[in-house]
C-alpha positions as CSV (number, residue, x, y, z in Angstrom):
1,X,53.7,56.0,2.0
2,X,52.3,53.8,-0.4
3,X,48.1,53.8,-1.1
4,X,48.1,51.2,1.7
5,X,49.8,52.9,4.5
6,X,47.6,56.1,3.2
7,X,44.7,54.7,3.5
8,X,45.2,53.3,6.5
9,X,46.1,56.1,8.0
10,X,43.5,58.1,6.5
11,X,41.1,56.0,8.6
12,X,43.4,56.7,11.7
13,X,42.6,60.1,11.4
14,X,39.3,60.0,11.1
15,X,38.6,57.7,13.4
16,X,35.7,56.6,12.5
17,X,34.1,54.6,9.3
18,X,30.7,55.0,8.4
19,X,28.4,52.2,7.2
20,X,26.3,52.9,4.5
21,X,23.5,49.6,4.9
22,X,20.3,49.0,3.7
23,X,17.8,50.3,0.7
24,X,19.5,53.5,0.0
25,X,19.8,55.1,-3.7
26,X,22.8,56.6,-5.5
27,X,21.6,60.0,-5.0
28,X,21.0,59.0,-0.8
29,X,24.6,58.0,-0.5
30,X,25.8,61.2,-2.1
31,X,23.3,63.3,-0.1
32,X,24.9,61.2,3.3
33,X,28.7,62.0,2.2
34,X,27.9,65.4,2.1
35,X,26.0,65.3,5.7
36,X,29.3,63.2,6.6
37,X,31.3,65.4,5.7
38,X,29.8,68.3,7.4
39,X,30.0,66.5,10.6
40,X,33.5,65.7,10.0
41,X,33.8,62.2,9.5
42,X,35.5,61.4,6.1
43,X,35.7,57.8,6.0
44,X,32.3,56.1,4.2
45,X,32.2,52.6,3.4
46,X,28.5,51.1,1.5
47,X,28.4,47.5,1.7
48,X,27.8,45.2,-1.2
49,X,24.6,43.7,0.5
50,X,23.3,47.3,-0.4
51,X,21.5,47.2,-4.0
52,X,23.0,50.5,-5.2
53,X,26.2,50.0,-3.7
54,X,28.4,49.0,-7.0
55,X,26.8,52.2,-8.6
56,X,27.0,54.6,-5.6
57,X,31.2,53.8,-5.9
58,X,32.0,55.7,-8.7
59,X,29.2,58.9,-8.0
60,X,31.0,58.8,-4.9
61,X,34.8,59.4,-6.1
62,X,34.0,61.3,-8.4
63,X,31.7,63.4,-6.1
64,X,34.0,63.6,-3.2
65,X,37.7,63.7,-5.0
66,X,40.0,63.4,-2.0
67,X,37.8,65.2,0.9
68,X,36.4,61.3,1.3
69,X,37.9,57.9,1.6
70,X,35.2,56.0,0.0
71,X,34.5,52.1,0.5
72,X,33.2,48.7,0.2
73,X,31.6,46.5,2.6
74,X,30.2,43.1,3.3
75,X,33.3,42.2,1.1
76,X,33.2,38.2,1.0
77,X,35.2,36.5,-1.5
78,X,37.7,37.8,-4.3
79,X,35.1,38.3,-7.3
80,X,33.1,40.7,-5.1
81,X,37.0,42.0,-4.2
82,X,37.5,42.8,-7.9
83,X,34.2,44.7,-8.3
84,X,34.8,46.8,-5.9
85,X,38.1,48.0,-7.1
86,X,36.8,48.1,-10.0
87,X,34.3,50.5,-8.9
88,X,36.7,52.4,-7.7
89,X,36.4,51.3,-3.7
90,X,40.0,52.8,-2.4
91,X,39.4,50.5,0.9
92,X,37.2,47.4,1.4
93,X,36.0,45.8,4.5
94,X,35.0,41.7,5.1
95,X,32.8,40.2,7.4
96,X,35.8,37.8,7.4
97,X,38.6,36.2,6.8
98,X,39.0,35.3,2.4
99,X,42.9,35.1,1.4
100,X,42.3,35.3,-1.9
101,X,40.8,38.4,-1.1
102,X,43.9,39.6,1.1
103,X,46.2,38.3,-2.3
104,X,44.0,40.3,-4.6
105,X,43.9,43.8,-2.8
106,X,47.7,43.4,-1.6
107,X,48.4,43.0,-5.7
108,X,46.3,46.0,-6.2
109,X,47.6,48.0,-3.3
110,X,44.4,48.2,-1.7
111,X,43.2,49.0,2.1
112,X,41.9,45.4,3.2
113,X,40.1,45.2,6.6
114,X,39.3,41.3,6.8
115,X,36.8,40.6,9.2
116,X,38.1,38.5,12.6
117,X,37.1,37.7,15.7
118,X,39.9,35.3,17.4
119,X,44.0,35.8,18.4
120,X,44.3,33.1,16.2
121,X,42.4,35.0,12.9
122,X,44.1,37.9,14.1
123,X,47.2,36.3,13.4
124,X,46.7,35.1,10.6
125,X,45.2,38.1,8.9
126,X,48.5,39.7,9.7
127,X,50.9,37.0,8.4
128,X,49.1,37.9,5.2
129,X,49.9,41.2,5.4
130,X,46.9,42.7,6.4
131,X,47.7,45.2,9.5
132,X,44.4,46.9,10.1
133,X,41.7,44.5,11.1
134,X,37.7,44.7,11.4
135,X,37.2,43.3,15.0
136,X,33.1,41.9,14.8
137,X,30.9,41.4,15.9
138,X,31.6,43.3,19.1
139,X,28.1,43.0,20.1
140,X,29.0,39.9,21.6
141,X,32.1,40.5,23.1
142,X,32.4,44.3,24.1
143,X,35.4,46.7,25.7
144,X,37.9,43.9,27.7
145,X,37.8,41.6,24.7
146,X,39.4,44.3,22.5
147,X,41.8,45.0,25.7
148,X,42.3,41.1,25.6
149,X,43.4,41.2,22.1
150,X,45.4,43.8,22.2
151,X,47.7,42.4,24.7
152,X,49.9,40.1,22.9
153,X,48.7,42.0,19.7
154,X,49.4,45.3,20.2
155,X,50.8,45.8,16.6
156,X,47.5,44.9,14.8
157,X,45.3,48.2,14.1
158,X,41.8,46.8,15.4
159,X,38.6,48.2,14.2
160,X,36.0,47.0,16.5
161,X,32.4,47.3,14.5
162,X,29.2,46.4,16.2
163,X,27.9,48.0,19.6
164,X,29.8,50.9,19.0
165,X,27.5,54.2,19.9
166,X,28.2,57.6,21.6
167,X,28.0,56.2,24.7
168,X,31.4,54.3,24.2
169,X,32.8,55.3,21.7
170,X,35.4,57.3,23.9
171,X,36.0,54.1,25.6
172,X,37.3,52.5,22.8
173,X,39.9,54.7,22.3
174,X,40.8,55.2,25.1
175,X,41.2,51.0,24.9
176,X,43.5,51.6,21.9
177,X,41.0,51.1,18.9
178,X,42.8,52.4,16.0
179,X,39.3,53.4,14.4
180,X,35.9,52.4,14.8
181,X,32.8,51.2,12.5
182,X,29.4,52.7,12.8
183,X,26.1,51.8,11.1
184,X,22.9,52.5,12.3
185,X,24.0,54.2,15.4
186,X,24.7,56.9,13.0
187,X,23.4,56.2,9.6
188,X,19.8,55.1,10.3
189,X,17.0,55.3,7.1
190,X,16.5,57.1,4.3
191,X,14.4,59.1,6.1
192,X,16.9,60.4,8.4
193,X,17.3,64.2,7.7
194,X,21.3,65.6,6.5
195,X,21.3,67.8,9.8
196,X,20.6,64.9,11.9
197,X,23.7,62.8,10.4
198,X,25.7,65.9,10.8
199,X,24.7,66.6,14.3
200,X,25.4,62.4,15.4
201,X,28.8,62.8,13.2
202,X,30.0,65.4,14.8
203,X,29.4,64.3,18.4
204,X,30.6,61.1,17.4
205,X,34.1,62.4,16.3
206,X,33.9,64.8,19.3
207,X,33.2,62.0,21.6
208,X,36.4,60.0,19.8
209,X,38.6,63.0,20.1
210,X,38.3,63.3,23.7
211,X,39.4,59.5,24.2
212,X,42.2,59.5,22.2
213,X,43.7,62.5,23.4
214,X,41.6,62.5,27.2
């Protein structure tokens, strides 16, 4: 497989991607990995709207080596693209839909999950050879829209983000969500405590297990 296909499939086997949002340090972000971890979820993503976010990178790889696919976020145009690879992102994730974006990671060989919300986005993130797609805001739209899409789409990997929680997450599996994105249902404030991130993750990826394999 090339870094792509790894990548992707790294997130596959997780499950589930973590979003790191919000006024949290360097030294936070490392100190949430390692309650990530714990709880089993190995796919982190901190998003570029996050101050530290383009210095947490790097401390992260280097931190984590390979026990963590580490990401960017909130990934809008091709500049912000290129300074997250630089940093060392192996994945990033958009709010939407930027081809120069989806041209700069595919040079790079980089995990792109462009953000969509229509068949028609859909399609067109995956003419440009993007086959793993954030599916947001699914506040809005909710368990049959992602049924609805993957109809005629079945060969797109959807990531539905937004109104994801323990509740449902099982559902969304079980609706054939190839992974799913979680912020502050699991990563709250800096006050949250490690055990309590570790505790949420691992019911999370319990909860995900059982509807994949339920």
């Amino acid at each position: 497989m090339n870094s792509i296909e790894t990548a992707s499939q790294r997130v596959k086997d997780c499950g589930i991607i973590a979003i790191i949002r919000g006024d949290f340090s360097a030294d936070d972000n490392l100190r949430i990995g390692d309650a990530l971890l714990a709880g089993t979820v190995t796919v982190m993503e901190v998003t570029l709207n996050s101050p530290s976010a383009l210095e947490s990178l790097p401390k992260l790889r280097q931190h984590f080596g390979d026990e963590m696919l580490i990401g960017a976020g909130t990934v809008r145009d091709v500049k912000q693209a290129q300074a997250a690879y630089e940093a060392g992102a192996q994945f990033i994730v958009s709010p939407n839909l930027d081809l120069e974006s989806v041209s700069f990671a595919r040079t790079n060989r980089l995990l792109h999950l462009p953000g969509i919300f229509t068949a028609t986005e859909a399609q067109s993130a995956f003419a440009a050879g993007c086959h793993m797609l954030k599916l947001f805001p699914m506040e809005v739209a909710g368990l049959a829209y992602l049924k609805a899409l993957r109809a005629p789409l079945n060969d797109i990997d959807f990531v539905p983000t937004g109104g994801v929680s323990l509740e449902n997450i099982a559902d969304y599996a079980r609706a054939g969500a190839a992974a799913v994105g979680l912020g502050s249902k699991l990563i709250m404030s800096r006050e949250q405590t490690s055990e309590d991130i570790t505790a949420r993750a691992q019911m999370l990826r319990a909860a995900w297990t059982r509807g994949r394999h339920g």
